[in-house]
C-alpha positions in Angstrom: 0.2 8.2 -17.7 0.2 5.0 -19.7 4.1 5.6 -20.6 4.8 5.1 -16.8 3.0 1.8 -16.4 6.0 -1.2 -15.8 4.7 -4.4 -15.1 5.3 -5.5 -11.2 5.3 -8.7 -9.6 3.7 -9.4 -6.2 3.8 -12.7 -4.3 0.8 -13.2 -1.9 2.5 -14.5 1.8 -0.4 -15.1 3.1 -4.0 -14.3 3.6 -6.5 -12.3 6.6 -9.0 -14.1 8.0 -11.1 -10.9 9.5 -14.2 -10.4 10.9 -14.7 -7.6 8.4 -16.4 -9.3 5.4 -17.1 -6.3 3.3 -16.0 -2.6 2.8 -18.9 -1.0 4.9 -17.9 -3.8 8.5 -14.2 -2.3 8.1 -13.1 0.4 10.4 -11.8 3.5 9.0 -9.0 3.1 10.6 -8.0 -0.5 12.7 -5.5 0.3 15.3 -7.9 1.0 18.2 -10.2 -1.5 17.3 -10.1 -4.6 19.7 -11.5 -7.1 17.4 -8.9 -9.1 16.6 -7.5 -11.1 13.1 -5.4 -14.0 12.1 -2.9 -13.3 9.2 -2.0 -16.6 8.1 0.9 -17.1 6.4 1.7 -19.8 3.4 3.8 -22.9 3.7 6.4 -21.8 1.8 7.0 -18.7 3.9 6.6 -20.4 7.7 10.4 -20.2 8.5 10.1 -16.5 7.5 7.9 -15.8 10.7 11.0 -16.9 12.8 11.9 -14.0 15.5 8.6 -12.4 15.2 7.3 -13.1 18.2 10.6 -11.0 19.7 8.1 -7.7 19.0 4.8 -6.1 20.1 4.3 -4.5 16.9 3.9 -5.5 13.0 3.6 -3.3 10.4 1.2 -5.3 7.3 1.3 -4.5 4.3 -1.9 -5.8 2.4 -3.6 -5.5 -0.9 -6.9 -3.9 -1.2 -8.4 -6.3 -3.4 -11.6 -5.1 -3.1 -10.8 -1.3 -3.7 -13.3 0.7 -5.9 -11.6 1.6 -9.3 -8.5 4.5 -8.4 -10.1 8.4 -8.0 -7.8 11.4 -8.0 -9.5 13.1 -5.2 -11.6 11.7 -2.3 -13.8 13.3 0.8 -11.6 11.4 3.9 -13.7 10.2 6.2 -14.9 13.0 8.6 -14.2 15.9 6.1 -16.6 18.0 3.4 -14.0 18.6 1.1 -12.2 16.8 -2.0 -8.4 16.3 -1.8 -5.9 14.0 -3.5 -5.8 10.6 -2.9 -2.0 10.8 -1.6 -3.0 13.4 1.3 -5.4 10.8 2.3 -5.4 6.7 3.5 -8.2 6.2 1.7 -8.5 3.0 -0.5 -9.3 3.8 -4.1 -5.5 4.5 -5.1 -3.4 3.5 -8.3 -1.7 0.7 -6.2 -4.7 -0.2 -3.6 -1.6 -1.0 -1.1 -2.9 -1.4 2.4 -0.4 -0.3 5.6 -1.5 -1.0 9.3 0.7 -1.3 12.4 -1.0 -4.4 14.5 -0.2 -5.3 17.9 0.4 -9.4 17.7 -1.3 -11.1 20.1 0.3 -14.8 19.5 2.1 -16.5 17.1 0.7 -20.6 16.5 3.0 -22.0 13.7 1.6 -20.1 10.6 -1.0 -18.3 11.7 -0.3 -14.8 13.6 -3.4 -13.3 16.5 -3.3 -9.5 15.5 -4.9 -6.9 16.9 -5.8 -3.4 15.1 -5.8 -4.6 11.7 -8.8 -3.0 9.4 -8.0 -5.5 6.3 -11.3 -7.1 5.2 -11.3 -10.9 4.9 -9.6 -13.1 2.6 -7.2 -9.7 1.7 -4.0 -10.9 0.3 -1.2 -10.1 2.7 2.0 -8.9 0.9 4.7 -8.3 3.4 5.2 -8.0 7.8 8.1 -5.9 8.9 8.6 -5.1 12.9 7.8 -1.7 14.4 10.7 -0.1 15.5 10.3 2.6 17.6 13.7 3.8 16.9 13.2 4.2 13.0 9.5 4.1 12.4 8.4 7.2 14.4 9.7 10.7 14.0 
């Protein structure tokens, strides 16, 4: 496995300010949770956020920086049996990457009002795309 390891980059746009404070508050899964988070982005990245308020929908992509260490196989939540990590959305993976579609609430400068998102506080957020109905459901 160690023959496949490259070395990646990954800039931090911003950062989740959550009421989930540790792995046991988070929801297994956010999107019909109604508490609701602020994403707030970095300076440098402001003007990025420009025409984001145009849709409903954000898919966030986060890091899972408090992950456990990577497992092969996990029970999901609900189930009694082991299966690999990549048939799940558990956290523990190789690349603890975190994907939740958020409805946005509001948009004040920096700082986007989400709702849905399962991201514990202080995650690093690494990238918001729009949901497009069109190309991001089958």
């Amino acid at each position: 496995m160690d023959s496949y390891k490259r070395k990646m980059e990954l800039t931090t746009i911003g950062t989740v300010k959550s009421p989930y404070k540790s792995r046991g508050e988070a929801p297994h899964q956010g999107r019909n949770q109604a508490e609701l988070s602020e994403i707030i982005i970095q300076p440098e990245f402001e003007e990025a956020l420009e025409g984001v308020e145009g849709y409903h929908q954000l898919i966030i992509i986060y890091w899972f920086d408090r992950a456990e260490d990577p497992l092969m196989k996990v029970v999901p939540h609900g189930r009694t049996k082991k299966r690999g990590i990549f048939s799940t959305r558990a956290p523990p993976r190789p690349n603890p990457i975190g994907l939740t579609m958020v409805d946005l609430i509001k948009r004040e400068g920096p700082v986007l009002t989400v709702r849905g998102l399962d991201a514990l506080d202080g995650s690093p957020v690494l990238d918001i795309k729009p949901y497009l109905p069109d190309l991001d459901s089958v």
